[in-house]
N, CA, C and O atoms as a printed pandas DataFrame, in Angstrom:
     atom_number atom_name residue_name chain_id  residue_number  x_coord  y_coord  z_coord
0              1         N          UNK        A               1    1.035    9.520   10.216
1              2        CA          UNK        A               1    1.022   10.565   11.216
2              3         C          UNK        A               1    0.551   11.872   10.586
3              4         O          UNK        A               1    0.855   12.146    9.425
4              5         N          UNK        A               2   -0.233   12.726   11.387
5              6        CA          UNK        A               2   -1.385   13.801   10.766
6              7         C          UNK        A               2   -0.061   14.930   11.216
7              8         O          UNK        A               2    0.388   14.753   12.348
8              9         N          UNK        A               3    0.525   15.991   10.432
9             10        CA          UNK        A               3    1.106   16.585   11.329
10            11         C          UNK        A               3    0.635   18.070   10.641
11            12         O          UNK        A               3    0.603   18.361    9.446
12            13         N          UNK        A               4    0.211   19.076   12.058
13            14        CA          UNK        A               4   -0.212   20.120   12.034
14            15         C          UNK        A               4    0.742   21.288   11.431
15            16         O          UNK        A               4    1.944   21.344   11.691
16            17         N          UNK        A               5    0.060   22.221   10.588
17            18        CA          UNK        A               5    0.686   23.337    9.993
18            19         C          UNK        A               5    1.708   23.349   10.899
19            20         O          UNK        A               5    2.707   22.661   10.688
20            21         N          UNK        A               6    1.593   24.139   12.038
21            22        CA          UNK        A               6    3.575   24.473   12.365
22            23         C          UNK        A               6    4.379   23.534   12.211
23            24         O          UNK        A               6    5.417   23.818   11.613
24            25         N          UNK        A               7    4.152   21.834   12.778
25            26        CA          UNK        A               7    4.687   20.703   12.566
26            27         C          UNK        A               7    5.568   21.092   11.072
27            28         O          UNK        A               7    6.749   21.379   10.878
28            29         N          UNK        A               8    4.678   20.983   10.379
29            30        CA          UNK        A               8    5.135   20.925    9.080
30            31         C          UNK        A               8    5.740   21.865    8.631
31            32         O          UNK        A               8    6.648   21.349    7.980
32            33         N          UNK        A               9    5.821   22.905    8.560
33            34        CA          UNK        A               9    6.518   23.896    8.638
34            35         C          UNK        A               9    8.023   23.436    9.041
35            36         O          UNK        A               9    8.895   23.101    8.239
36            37         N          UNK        A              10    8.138   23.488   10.404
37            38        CA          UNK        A              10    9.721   23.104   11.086
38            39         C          UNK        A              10   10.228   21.808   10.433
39            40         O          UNK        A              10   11.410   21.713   10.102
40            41         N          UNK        A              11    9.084   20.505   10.187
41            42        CA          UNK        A              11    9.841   19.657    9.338
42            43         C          UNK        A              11   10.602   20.172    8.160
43            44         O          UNK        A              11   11.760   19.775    8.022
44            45         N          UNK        A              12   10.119   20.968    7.335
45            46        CA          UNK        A              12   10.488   21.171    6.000
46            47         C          UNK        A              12   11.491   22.016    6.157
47            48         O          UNK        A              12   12.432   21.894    5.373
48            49         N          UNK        A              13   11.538   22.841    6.964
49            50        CA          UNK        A              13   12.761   23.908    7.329
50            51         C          UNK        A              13   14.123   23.285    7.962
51            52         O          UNK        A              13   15.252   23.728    7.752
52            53         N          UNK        A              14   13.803   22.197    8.759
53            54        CA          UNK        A              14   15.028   20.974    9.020
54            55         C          UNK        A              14   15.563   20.288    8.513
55            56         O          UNK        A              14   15.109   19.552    7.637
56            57         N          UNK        A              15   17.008   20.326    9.019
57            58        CA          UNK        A              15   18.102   19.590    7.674
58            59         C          UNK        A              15   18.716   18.257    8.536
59            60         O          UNK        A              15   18.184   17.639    9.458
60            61         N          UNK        A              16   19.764   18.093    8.022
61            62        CA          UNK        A              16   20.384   16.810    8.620
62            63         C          UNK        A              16   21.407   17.821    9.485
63            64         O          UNK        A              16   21.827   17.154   10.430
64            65         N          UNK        A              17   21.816   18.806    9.512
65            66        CA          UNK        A              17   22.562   19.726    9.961
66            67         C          UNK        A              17   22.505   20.291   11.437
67            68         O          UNK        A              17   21.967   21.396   11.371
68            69         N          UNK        A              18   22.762   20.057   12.432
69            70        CA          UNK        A              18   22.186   20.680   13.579
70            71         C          UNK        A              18   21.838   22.178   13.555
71            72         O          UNK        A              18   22.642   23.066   13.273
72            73         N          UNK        A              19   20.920   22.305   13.788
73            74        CA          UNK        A              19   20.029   24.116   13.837
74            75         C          UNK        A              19   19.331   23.808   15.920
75            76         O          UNK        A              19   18.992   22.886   16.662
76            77         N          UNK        A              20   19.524   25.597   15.931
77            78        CA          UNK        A              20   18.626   25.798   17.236
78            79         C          UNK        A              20   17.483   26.719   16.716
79            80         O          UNK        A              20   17.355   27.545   15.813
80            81         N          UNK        A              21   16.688   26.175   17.739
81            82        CA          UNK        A              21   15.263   26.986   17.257
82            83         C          UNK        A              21   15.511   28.382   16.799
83            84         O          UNK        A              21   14.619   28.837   16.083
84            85         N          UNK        A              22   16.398   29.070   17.019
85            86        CA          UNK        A              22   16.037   30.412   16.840
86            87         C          UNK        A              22   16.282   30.567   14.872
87            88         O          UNK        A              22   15.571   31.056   13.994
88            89         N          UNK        A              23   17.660   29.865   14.853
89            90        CA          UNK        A              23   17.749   29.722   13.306
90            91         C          UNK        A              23   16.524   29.794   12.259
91            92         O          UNK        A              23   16.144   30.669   11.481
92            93         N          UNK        A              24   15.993   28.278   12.627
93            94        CA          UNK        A              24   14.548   27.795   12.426
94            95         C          UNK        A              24   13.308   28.741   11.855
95            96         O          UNK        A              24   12.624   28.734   10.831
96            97         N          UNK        A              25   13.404   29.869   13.512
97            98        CA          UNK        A              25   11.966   30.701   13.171
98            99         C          UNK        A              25   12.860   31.829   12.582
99           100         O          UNK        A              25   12.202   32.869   12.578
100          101         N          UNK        A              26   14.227   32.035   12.036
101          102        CA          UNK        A              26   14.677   33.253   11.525
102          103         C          UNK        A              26   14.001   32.813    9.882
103          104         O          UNK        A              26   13.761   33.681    9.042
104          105         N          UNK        A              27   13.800   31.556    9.678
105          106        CA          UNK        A              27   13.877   30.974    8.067
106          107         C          UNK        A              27   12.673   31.487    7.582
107          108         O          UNK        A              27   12.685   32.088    6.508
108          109         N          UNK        A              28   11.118   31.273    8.520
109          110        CA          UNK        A              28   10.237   31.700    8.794
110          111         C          UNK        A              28   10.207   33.157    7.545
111          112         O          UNK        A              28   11.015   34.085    7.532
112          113         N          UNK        A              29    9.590   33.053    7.049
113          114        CA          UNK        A              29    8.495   33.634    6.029
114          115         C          UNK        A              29    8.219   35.304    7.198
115          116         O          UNK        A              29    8.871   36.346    7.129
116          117         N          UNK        A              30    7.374   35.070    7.892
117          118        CA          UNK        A              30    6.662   35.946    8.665
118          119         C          UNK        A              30    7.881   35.858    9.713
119          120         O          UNK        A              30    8.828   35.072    9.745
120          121         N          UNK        A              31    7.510   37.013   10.626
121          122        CA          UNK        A              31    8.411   36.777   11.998
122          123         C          UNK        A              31    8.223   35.470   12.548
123          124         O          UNK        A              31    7.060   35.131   12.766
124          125         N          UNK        A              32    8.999   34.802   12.769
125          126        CA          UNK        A              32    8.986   33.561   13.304
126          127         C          UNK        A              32    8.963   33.845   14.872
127          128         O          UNK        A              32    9.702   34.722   15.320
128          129         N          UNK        A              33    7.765   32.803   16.073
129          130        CA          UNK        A              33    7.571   32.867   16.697
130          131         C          UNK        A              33    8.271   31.600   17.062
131          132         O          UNK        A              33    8.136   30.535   16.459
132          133         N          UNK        A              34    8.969   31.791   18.016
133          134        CA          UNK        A              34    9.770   31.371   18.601
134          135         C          UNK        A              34    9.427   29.830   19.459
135          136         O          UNK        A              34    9.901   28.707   19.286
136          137         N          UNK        A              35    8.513   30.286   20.324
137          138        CA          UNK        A              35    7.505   29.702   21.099
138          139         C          UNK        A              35    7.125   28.259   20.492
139          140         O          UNK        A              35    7.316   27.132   20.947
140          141         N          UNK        A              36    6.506   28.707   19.276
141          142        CA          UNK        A              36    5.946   27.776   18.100
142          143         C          UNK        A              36    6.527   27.120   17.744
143          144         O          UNK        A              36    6.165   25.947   17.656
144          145         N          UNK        A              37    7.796   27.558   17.332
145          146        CA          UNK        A              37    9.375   26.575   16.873
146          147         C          UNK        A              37    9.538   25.570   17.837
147          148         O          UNK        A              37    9.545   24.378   17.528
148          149         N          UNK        A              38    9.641   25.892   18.747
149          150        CA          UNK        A              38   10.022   25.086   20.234
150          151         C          UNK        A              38    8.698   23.950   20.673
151          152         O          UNK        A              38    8.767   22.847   21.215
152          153         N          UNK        A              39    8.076   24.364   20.418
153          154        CA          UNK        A              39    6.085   23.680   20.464
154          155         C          UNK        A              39    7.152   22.536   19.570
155          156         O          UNK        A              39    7.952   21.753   20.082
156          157         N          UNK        A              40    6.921   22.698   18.361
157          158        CA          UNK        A              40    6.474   21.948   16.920
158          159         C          UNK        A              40    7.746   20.989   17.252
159          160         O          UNK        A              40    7.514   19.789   17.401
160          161         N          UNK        A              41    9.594   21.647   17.422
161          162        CA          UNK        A              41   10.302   20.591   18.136
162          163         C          UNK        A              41   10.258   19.572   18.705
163          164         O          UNK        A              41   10.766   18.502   18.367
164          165         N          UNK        A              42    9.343   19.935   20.069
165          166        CA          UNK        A              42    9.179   19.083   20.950
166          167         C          UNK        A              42    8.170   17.605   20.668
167          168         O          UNK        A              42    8.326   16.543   21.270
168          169         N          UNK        A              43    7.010   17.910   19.479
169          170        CA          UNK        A              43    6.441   16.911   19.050
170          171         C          UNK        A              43    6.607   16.182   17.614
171          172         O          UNK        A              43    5.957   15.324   17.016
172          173         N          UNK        A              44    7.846   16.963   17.324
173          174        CA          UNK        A              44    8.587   16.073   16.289
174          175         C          UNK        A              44    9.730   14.760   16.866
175          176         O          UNK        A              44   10.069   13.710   16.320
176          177         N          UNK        A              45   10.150   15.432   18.332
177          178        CA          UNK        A              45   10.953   14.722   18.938
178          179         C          UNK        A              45   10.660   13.579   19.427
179          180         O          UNK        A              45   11.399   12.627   19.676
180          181         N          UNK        A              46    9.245   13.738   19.593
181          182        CA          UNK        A              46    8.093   12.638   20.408
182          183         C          UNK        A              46    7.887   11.811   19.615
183          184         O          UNK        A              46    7.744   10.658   20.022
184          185         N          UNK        A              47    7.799   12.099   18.197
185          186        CA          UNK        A              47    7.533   11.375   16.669
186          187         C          UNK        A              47    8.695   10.738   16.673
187          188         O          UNK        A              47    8.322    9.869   15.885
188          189         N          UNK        A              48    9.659   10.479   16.874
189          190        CA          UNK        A              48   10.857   10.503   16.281
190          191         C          UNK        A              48   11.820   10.964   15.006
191          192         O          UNK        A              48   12.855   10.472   14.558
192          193         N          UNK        A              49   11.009   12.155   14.605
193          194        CA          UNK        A              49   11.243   12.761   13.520
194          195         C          UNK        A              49   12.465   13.332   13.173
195          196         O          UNK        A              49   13.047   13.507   12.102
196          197         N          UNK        A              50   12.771   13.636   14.604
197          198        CA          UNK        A              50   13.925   14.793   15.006
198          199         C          UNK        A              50   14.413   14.521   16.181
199          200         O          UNK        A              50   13.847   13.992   17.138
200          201         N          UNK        A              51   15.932   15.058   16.035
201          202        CA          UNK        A              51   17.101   14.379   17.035
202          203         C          UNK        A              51   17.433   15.734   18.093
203          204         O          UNK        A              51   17.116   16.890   17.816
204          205         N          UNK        A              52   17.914   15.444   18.954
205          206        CA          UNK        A              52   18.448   16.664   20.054
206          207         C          UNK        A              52   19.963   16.054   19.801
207          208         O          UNK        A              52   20.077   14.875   19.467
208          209         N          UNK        A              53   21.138   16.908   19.974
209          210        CA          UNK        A              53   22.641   16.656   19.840
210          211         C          UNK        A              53   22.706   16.525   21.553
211          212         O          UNK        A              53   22.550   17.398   22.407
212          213         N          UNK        A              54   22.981   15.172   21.676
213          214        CA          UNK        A              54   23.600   14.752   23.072
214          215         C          UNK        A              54   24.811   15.616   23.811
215          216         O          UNK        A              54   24.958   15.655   25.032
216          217         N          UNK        A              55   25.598   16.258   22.906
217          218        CA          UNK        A              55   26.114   16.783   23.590
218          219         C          UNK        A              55   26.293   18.499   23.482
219          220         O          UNK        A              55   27.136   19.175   24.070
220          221         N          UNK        A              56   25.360   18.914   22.659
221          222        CA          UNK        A              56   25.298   20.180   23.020
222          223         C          UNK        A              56   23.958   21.012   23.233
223          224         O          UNK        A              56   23.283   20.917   22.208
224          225         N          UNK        A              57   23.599   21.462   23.788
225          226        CA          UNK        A              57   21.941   21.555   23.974
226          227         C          UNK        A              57   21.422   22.585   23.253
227          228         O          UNK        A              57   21.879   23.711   23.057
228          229         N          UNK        A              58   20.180   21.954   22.794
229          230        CA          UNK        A              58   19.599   23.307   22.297
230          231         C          UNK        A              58   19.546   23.369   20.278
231          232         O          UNK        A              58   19.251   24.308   19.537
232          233         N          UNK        A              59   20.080   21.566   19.872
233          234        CA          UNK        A              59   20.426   22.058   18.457
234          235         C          UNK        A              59   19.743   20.480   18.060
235          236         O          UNK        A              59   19.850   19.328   18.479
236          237         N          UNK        A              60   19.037   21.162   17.061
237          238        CA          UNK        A              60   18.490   19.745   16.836
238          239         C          UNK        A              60   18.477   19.383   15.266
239          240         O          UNK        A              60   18.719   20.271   14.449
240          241         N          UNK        A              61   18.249   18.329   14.937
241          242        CA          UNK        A              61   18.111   17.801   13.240
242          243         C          UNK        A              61   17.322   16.717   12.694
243          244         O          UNK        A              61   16.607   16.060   13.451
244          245         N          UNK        A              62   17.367   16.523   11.745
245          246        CA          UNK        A              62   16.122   15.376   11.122
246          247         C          UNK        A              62   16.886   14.248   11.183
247          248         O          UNK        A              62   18.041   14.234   10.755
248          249         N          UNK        A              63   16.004   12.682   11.995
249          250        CA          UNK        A              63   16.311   11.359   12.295
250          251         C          UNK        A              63   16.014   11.478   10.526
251          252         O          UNK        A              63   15.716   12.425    9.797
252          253         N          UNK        A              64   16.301    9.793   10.247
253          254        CA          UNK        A              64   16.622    9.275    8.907
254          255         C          UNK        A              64   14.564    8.930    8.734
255          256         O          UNK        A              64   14.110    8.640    7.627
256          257         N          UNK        A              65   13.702    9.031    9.888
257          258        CA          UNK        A              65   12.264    8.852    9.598
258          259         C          UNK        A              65   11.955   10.200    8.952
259          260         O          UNK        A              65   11.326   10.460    7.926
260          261         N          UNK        A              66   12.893   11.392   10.296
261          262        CA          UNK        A              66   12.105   12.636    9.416
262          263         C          UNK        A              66   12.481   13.103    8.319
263          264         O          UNK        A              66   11.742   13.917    7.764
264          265         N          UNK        A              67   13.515   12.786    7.809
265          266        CA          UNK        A              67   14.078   12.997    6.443
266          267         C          UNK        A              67   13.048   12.374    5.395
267          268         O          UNK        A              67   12.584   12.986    4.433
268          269         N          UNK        A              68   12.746   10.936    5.776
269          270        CA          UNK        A              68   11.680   10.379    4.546
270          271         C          UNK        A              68   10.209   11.001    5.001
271          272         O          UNK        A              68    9.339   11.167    4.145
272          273         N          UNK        A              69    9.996   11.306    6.273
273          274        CA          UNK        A              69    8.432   12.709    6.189
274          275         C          UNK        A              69    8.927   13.496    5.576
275          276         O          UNK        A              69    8.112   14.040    4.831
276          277         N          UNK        A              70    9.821   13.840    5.496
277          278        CA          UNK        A              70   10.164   15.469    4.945
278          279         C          UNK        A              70   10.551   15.547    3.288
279          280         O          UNK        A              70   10.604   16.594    2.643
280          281         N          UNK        A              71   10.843   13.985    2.684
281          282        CA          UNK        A              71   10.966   14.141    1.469
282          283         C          UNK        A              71    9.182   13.809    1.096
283          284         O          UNK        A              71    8.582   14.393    0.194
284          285         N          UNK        A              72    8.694   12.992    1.806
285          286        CA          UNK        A              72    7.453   12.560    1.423
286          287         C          UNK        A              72    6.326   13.904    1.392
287          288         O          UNK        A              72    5.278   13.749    0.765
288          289         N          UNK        A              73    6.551   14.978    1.970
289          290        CA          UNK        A              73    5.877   16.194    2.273
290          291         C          UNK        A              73    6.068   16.966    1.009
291          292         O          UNK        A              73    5.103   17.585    0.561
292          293         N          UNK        A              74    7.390   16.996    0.294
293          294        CA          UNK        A              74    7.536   17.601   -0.900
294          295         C          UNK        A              74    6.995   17.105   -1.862
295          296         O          UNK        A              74    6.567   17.797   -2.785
296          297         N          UNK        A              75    6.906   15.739   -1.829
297          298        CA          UNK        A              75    6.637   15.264   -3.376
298          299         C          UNK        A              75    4.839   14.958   -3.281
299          300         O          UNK        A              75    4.225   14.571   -4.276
């Protein structure tokens, strides 16, 4: 899977930990755009990269795939 600069970005900034986007683009280098965070979410979610918490909305974290993209991105 080809995944685009912001993609990658929010992968690497995601933990096993539940975070909401805003956290996310606070981690952000530059002002984090918000928008973008929420973009890059939504097609990590599609990947199965990344989880939404069933029961609280709005907080999301790395599936056990995006953990091995996300170690595979470092090394």
């Amino acid at each position: 899977m080809n995944l685009t600069s912001k993609q990658r970005i929010v992968l690497l900034l995601l933990t096993n930990e539940w975070q909401t986007p805003i956290q996310i683009a606070g981690q952000l280098s530059k002002a984090g755009d918000l928008s973008d965070v929420q973009q890059a979410l939504k097609d990590l979610l599609k990947e199965g990269l990344v989880q939404t918490n069933p029961t609280v909305l709005g907080l999301y974290r790395l599936t056990p795939e995006g953990t091995a993209m996300k170690e595979s991105e470092l090394s």
